[in-house]
C-alpha positions in Angstrom: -62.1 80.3 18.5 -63.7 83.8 18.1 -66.5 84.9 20.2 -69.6 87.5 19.6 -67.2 90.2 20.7 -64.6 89.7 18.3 -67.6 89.3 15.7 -68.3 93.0 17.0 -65.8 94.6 16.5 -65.1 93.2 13.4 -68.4 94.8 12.3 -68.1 98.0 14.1 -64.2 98.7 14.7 -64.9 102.4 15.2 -67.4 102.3 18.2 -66.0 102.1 21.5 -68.9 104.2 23.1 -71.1 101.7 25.1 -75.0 102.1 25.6 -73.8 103.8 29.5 -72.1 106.4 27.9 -75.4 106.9 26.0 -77.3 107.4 29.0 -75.0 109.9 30.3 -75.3 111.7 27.1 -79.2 111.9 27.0 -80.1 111.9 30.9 -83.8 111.6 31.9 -85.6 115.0 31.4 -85.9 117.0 34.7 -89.4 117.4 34.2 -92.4 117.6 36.8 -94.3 114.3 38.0 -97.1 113.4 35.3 -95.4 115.6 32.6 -95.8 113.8 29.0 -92.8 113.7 26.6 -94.3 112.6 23.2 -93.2 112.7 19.0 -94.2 113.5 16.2 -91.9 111.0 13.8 -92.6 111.4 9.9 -91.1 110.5 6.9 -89.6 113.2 4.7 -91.8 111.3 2.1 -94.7 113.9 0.9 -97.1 115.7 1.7 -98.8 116.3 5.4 -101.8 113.3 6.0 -104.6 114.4 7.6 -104.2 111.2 10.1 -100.4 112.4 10.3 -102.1 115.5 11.6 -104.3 114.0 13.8 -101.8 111.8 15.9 -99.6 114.9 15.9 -102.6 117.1 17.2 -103.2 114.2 20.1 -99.3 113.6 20.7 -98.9 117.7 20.9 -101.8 118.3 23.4 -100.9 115.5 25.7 -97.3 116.8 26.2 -98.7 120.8 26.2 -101.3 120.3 28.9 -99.6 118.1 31.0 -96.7 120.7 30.9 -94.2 118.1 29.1 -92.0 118.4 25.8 -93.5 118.0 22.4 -90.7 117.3 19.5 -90.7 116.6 16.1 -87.9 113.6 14.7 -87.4 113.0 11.5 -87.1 109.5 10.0 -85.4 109.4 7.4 -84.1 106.4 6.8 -86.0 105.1 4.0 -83.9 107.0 1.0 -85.5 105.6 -1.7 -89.1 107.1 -0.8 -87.7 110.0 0.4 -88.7 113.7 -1.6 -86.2 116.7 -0.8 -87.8 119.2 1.2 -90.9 117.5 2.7 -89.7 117.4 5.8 -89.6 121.0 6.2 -92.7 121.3 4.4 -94.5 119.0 7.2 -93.1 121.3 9.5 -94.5 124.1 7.7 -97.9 122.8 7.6 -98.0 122.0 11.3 -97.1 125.8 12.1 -100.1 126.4 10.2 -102.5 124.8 12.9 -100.3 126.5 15.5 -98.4 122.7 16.2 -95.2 124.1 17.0 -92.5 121.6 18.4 -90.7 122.5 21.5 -87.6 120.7 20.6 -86.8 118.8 17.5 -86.6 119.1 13.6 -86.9 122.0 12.2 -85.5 122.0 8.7 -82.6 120.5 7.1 -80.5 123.3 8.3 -82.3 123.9 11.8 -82.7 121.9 14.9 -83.8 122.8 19.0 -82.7 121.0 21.8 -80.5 119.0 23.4 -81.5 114.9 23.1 -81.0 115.3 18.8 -79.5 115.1 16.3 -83.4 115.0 15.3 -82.9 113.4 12.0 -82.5 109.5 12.5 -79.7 109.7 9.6 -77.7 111.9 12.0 -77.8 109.2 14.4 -75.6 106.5 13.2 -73.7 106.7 15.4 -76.1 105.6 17.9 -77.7 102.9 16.5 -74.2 101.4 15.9 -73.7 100.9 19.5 -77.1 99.8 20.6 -76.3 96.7 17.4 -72.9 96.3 18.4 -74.1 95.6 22.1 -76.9 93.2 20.9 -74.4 91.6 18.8 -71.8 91.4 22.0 -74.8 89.6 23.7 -75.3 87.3 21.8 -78.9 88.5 20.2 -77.9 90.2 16.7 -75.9 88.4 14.2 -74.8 89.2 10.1 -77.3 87.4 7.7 -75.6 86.7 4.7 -78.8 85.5 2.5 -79.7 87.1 -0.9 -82.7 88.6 -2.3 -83.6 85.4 -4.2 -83.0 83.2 -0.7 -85.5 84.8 0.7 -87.6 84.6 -2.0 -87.4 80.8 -2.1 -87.9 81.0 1.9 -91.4 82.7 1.1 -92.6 80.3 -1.7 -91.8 77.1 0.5 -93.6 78.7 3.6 -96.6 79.4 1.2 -96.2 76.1 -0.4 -96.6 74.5 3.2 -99.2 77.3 4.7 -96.8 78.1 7.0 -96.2 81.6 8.6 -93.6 83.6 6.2 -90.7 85.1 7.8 -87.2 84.9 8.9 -88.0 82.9 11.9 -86.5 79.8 14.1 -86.1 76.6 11.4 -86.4 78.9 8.7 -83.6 81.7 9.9 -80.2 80.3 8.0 -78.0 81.8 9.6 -79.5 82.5 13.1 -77.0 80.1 15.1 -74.4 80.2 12.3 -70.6 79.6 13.4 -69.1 82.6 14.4 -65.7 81.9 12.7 -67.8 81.4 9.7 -69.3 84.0 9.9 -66.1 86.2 10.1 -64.5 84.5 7.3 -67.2 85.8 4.8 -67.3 89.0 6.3 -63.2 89.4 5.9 -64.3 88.1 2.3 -66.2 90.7 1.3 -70.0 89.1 1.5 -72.7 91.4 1.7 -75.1 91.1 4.4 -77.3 92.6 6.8 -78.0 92.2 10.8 -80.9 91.0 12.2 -82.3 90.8 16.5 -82.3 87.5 17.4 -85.6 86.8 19.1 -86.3 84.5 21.7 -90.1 84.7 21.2 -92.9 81.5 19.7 -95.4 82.6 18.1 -97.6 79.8 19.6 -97.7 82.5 23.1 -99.0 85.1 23.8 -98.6 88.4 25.6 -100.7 91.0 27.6 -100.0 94.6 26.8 -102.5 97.6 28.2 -102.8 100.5 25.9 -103.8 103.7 26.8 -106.8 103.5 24.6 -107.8 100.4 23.7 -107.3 98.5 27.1 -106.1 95.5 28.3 -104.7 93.5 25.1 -103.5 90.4 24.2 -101.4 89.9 21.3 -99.1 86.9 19.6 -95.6 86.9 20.4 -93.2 87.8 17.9 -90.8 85.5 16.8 -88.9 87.1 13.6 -85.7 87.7 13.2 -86.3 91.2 11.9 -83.9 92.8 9.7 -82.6 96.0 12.1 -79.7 97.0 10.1 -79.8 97.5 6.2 -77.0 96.6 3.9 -76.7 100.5 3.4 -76.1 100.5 7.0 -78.9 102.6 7.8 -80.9 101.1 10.7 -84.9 100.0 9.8 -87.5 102.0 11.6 -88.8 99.4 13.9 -84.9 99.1 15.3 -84.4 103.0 14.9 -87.7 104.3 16.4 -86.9 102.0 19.3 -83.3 103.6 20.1 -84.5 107.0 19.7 -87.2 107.2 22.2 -85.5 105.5 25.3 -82.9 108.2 24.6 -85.0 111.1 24.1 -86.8 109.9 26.5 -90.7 109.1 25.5 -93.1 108.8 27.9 -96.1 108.0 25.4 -95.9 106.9 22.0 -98.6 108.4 20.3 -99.0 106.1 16.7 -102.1 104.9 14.2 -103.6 101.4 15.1 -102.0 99.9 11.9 -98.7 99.5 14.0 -100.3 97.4 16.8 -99.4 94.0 14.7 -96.0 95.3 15.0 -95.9 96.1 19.0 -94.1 92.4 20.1 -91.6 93.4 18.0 -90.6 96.9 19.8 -91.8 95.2 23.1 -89.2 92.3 22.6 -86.6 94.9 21.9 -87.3 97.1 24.5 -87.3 94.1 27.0 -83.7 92.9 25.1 -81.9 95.8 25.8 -82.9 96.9 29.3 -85.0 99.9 28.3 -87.7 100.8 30.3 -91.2 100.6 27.8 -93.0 103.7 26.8 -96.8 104.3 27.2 -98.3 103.1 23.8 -101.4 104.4 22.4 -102.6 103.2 19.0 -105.2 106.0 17.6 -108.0 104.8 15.6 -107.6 105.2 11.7 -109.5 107.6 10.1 -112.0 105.7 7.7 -114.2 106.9 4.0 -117.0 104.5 3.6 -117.2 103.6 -0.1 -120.0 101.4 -1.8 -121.0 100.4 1.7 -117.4 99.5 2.7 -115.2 101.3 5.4 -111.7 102.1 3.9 -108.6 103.9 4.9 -108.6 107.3 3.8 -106.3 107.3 0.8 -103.5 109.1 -0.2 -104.5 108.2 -4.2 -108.1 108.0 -3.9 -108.7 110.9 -1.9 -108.0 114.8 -2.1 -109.0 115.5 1.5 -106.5 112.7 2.6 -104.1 115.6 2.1 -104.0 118.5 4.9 -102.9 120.6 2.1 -106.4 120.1 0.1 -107.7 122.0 3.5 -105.1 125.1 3.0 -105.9 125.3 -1.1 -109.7 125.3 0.1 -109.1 127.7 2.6 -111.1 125.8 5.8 -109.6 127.7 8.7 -107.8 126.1 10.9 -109.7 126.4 13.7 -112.4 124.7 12.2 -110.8 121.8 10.9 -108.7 121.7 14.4 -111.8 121.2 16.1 -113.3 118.7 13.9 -110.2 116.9 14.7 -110.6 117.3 18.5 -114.5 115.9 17.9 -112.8 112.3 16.3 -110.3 112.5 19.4 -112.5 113.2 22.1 -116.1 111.7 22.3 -117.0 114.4 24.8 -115.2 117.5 22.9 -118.9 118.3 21.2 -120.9 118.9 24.9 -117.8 120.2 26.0 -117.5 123.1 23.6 -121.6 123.7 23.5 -121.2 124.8 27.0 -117.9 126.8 27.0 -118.3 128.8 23.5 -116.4 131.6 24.7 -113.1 129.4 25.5 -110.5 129.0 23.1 -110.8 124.3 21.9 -107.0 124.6 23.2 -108.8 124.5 27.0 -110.1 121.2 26.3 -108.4 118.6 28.4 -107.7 115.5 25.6 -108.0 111.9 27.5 -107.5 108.5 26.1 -110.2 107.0 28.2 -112.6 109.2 25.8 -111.1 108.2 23.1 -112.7 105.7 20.2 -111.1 102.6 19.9 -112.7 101.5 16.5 -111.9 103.6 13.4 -113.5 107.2 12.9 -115.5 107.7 9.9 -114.2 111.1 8.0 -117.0 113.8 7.8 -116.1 116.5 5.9 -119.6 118.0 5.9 -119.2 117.7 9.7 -115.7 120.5 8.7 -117.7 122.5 7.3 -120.6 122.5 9.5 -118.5 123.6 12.2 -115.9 126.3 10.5 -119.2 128.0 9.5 -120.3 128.2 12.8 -116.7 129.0 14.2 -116.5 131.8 11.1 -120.1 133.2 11.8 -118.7 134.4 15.3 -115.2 135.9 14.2 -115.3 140.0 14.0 -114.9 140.9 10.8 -112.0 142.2 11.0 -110.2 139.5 12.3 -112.0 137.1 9.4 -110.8 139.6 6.9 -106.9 139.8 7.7 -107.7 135.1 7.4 -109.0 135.8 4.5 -106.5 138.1 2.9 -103.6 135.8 4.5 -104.8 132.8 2.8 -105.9 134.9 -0.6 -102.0 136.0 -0.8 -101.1 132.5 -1.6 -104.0 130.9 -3.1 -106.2 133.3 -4.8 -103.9 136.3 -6.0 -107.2 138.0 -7.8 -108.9 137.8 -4.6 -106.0 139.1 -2.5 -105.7 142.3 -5.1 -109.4 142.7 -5.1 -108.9 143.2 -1.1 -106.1 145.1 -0.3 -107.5 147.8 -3.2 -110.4 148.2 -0.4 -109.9 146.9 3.4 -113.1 148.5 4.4 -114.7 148.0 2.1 -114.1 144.4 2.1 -114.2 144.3 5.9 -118.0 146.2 5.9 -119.1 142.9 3.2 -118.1 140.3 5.9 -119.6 142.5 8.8 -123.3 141.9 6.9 -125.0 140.1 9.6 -122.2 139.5 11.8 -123.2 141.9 14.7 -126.2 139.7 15.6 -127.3 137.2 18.3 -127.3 134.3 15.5 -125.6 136.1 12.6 -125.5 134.5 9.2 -123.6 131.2 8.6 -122.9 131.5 4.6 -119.1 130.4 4.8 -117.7 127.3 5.3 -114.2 128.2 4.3 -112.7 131.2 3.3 -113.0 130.1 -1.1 -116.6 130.4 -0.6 -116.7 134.0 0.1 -115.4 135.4 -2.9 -118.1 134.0 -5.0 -121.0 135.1 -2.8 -119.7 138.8 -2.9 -118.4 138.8 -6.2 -120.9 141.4 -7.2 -119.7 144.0 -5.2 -116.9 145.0 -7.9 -117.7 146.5 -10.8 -115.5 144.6 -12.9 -118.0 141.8 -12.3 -121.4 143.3 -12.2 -120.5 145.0 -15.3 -119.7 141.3 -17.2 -123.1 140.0 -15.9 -125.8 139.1 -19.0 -128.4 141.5 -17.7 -130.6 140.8 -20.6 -131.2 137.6 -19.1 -132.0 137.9 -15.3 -134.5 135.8 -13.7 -137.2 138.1 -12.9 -140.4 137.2 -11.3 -142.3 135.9 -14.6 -145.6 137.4 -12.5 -144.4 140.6 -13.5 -144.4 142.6 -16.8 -141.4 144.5 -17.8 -143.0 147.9 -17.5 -143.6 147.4 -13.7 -140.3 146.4 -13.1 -138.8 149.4 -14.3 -141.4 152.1 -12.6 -140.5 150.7 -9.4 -136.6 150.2 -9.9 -136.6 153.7 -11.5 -138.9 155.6 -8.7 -136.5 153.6 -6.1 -133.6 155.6 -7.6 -134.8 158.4 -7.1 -136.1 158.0 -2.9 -133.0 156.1 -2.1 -132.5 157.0 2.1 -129.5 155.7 3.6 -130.2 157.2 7.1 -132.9 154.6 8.2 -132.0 151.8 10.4 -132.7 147.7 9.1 -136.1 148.3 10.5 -137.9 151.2 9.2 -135.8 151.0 6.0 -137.6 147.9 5.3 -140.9 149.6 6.9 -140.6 152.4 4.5 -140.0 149.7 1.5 -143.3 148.0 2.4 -144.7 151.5 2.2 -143.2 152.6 -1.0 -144.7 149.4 -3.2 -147.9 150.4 -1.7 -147.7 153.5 -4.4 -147.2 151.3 -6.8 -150.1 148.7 -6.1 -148.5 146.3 -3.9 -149.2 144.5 -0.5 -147.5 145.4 2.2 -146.7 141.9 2.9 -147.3 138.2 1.4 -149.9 137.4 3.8 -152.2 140.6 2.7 -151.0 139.8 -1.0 -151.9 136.6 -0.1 -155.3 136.8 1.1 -156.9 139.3 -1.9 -154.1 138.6 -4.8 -156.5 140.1 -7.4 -156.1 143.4 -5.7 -152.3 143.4 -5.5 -149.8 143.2 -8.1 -147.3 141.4 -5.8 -146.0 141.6 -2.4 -143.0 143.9 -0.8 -140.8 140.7 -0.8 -141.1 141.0 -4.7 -139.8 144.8 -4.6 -136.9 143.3 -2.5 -136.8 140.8 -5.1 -136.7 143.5 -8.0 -133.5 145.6 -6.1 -131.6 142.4 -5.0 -131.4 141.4 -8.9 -130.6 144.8 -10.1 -127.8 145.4 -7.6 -126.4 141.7 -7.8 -127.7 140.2 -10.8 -129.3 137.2 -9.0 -132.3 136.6 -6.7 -130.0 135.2 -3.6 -127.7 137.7 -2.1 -126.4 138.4 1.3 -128.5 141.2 3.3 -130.1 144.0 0.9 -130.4 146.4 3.3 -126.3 146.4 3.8 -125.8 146.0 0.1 -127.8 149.2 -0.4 -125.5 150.5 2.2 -122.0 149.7 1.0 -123.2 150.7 -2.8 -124.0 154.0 -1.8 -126.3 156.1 -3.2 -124.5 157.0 -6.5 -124.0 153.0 -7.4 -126.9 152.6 -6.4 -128.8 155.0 -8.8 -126.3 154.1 -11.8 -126.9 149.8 -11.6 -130.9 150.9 -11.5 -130.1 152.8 -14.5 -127.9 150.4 -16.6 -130.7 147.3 -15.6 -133.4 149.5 -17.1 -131.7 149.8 -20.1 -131.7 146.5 -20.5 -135.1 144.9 -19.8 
C-alpha cells in the first residue's frame, strides 16, 4: 500500500532538496536589530498604478530608514496576463521617483543580490520542494476534477446558499485513496495540487496588523489550488515561499488582500515558517456620483503613474502628496521643516489611515506648485528640459536653442520671499510663456486683441508709440514702475486707480491701464507673468519692433 511519500515522488521524481537545504541556501539576513526587510512584488502585467506606487513608496521608506533591504520580485506567474517588457518598465518608472531597489529584479536580463532568482518563474525549483514536503505530510494532494466539476460544485453551493469553494464535504478528492490517486496519475489524468486545510470557517482568528490593529477574521477553510496544471505555483502559495526565504520582515500590501490573510496565515503556520509583519494600506478611493470607488485602471487616467510623467507633475510633488495619504502628520511636519528634503520624514503605521484615502489631484497640484515656486531656476529648467526631451520635443528644441534665456523666464518672480506660484507641472509652463518666441507672437491675430473698450484707438497708440521711444532698462522693479506712473501722467492719466478713481472725469485712465496697454502689445493678452521682466528679457530692440507691428494693426 503506497504512502504520501511514494505519492511524492511520483509527482516530483527530480527533487531531492528538502526545505533544510533551503534554509541553508537563503540564511537569515545579518542585519541590525529593528532593520525592515520589505517587497515590492508586481505583476509584469501593465502599466505602473498609482496605488502600486504608493505601497512601494511605504514598503521602500520603511526598509531605508530603518537601515533594512528594500527588493523588488517579480511575479510572474500568471502567463496569460502577462505583457513583455512591463516589468522592466515598472522598474523604470520607480527610478523615476528615485525608488531604487537594493536587491532584486531589475530587468529580464538583470538581477542584484543573493536570496533570488527575483522572478517567481525562476523559482520552480523552489516551490517544488516546499509542495513535495506538504504532500510528504500529509497536507497537499493531486485534484483530478475538471473545469466543468467545479462548475457544477459552484451551481449546487448557490442552489443551496452555501459558501462556494473547494472545501471539506464539497473537496472530492481531499481524502481520496492514495493508490488511486497514483493509478490516474501513471494514467495520464490531468490535475492540479491543492493545501489541505485543517481550518472551519465557523472560527475565528485574531491577527494584529501594523495599521489597522487588533483584528479578527474567519478562518479559512479552502482547499486552495497552490499548484497550476502548468505547473507554475498560484500567487497565494508562491508569495508565501518567497518571503520566508528572502526573508520579509513586513509585508507591505493594499487592504483588498486582507480577505485572503487566513489563507497565507494557515500556510505559514503548516510549514513551520515564522509569520511576517502584515500591513494592509488603505485603497486609494475617487468619489463618483456621491459614491466612493477604487481608482480605476479603465475609468481613470490618473490611475496610471505614467498619466503624471506625460503631464509632467514633478516628482517631488506627487512624492509628497503620497507621503500626505501615508502619513496623517506629514502636512505639520513639512510646514515646520521646509528646508528638509520629505525623505527626512520618519513614515509610521500608527499614523497611518485605516479607511480608504480619497484621491485629490488638486491637492498634487497644490503642492508641486508650491514645491516648484521654491526651486532655482536653474535647477527647474534642466526638470523641465529633461522631461520636454521625451514628451514635448517642440518644447525641448525651443529650450536648448536658448538656456538663458529660458532659465531668465522661469527666474520672473522666483527671487522673492513668496515668489509666484503659476506652475503646477512642468506642461503648464510652456503655454504661459509661449509669447516669448517669435515664431508665436508673430502668429497671434493682433487685429483682435482685447483692449480696454474705455479707450479709443488713437490713445492707445500715442502711448505704446511714445513708450518706444523712452524705453529704460537700467531701473530697478520699483522706480521702473514709478517712472511708468509718471510717464501716463503726460499723457492724461492718474498716477494710480485710487486718484483715477476719485475724479475719473479728469483722467483718461489709470497707470494699471498703461501696464495693461504694454502687457497686450508684448504678449498678445491682458494676463502675463511680470511686465517689468518681460520688458527686460525682450530687450530694447524687441521691444520697440512688437510696439511697432501692434500699431500697425489697431
Amino acid at each position: 500500500m503506497a504512502n504520501y511519500k511514494d505519492l511524492a515522488d511520483l509527482i516530483f521524481p527530480h527533487i531531492n532538496n528538502t526545505i533544510e537545504d533551503l534554509e541553508k541556501r537563503y540564511p537569515e539576513r545579518n542585519l541590525k536589530e529593528g532593520a525592515e526587510v520589505t517587497r515590492f512584488a508586481p505583476s509584469p502585467t501593465g502599466f505602473l498604478h498609482t496605488g502600486s506606487l504608493f505601497t512601494c513608496l511605504v514598503s521602500s521608506r520603511f526598509a531605508k530608514q530603518s537601515g533594512g533591504v528594500f527588493y523588488i520580485r517579480l511575479e510572474d506567474t500568471d502567463t496569460k496576463r502577462e505583457i513583455e517588457g512591463s516589468g522592466a518598465s515598472l522598474v523604470e518608472q520607480l527610478s523615476v521617483f528615485d525608488i531604487i531597489p537594493d536587491e532584486g529584479y531589475i530587468s529580464d536580463e538583470k538581477e542584484i543580490g543573493s536570496y533570488g532568482p527575483y522572478k517567481q518563474s525562476d523559482r520552480k525549483e523552489l516551490y517544488e520542494i516546499v509542495i513535495k514536503h506538504l504532500i510528504e505530510i500529509g497536507r497537499a494532494y493531486p485534484c483530478f476534477c475538471s473545469a466543468e466539476e467545479l462548475a457544477e460544485l459552484r451551481k449546487e453551493q448557490e442552489a443551496k446558499k452555501e459558501i462556494p469553494g473547494y472545501y471539506g464535504k464539497y473537496a472530492k478528492y481531499r481524502d481520496f485513496p492514495i493508490d488511486d490517486a497514483i493509478a490516474k496519475i501513471k494514467n495520464g489524468d490531468p490535475y492540479i495540487i491543492r493545501f489541505k486545510s485543517m481550518g472551519d470557517h465557523n472560527n475565528k482568528i485574531s491577527f494584529h496588523d501594523e495599521i489597522k490593529g487588533d483584528l479578527e477574521l474567519t478562518q479559512n477553510d479552502q482547499d486552495i489550488v497552490i499548484l497550476k496544471g502548468d505547473g507554475l505555483p498560484t500567487y497565494h502559495f508562491a508569495h508565501l515561499v518567497d518571503d520566508h526565504f528572502m526573508r520579509t520582515t513586513v509585508v507591505t500590501r493594499g487592504e483588498e488582500w486582507l480577505s485572503s490573510l487566513p489563507i497565507h496565515l494557515e500556510l505559514f503556520d503548516t510549514l513551520g515558517f515564522k509569520r511576517p509583519r502584515y500591513a494592509h494600506l488603505p485603497v486609494i478611493m475617487k468619489v463618483e456620483d456621491g459614491i466612493r470607488r477604487k481608482l480605476s485602471k479603465r475609468k481613470d487616467p490618473e490611475a496610471a503613474v505614467s498619466y503624471f510623467l506625460e503631464q509632467g507633475y514633478p516628482k517631488y510633488g506627487f512624492i509628497e502628496y503620497l507621503l500626505t495619504i501615508a502619513n496623517s502628520n506629514y502636512e505639520a511636519w513639512r510646514d515646520e521643516n521646509l528646508d528638509k528634503d520629505f525623505y527626512d520624514f520618519k513614515l509610521s503605521f500608527d499614523k497611518m489611515g485605516v479607511d480608504g484615502a480619497l484621491f485629490d489631484i488638486a491637492k498634487v497640484a497644490n503642492i508641486s506648485k508650491e514645491r516648484m515656486a521654491y526651486k532655482k531656476a536653474e535647477d527647474l529648467a534642466l526638470e523641465v528640459k529633461t522631461w520636454a526631451k521625451t514628451y514635448d520635443k517642440s518644447f525641448y528644441d525651443r529650450i536648448i536653442n536658448n538656456e538663458k534665456q529660458f532659465i531668465d523666464i522661469l527666474n520672473i518672480d522666483r527671487q522673492k520671499e513668496k515668489p509666484r506660484k503659476d506652475y503646477a507641472k512642468y506642461s503648464d509652463i510652456y503655454p504661459v510663456i509661449a509669447f516669448f518666441y517669435d515664431d508665436v507672437y508673430k502668429a497671434i491675430d493682433k487685429t483682435n486683441l482685447e483692449w480696454n473698450p474705455a479707450m479709443d484707438k488713437e490713445t492707445i497708440k500715442e502711448v505704446l508709440s511714445g513708450y518706444s521711444k523712452s524705453i529704460d532698462l537700467s531701473l530697478d522693479e520699483e522706480n521702473w514702475f514709478n517712472s511708468l506712473k509718471e510717464y501716463g501722467k503726460a499723457y492724461g492719466f492718474a498716477a494710480d486707480k485710487k486718484e483715477w478713481k476719485a475724479n475719473k472725469e479728469a483722467f483718461k485712465g489709470h497707470s494699471g491701464d498703461i501696464a495693461e496697454m504694454l502687457r497686450i502689445a508684448l504678449t498678445g493678452r491682458k494676463n502675463s507673468p511680470n511686465l517689468y521682466f518681460i520688458i527686460h528679457i525682450l530687450g530694447v530692440s524687441k521691444v520697440e519692433e512688437r510696439i511697432q507691428e501692434i500699431i500697425k494693426n489697431i
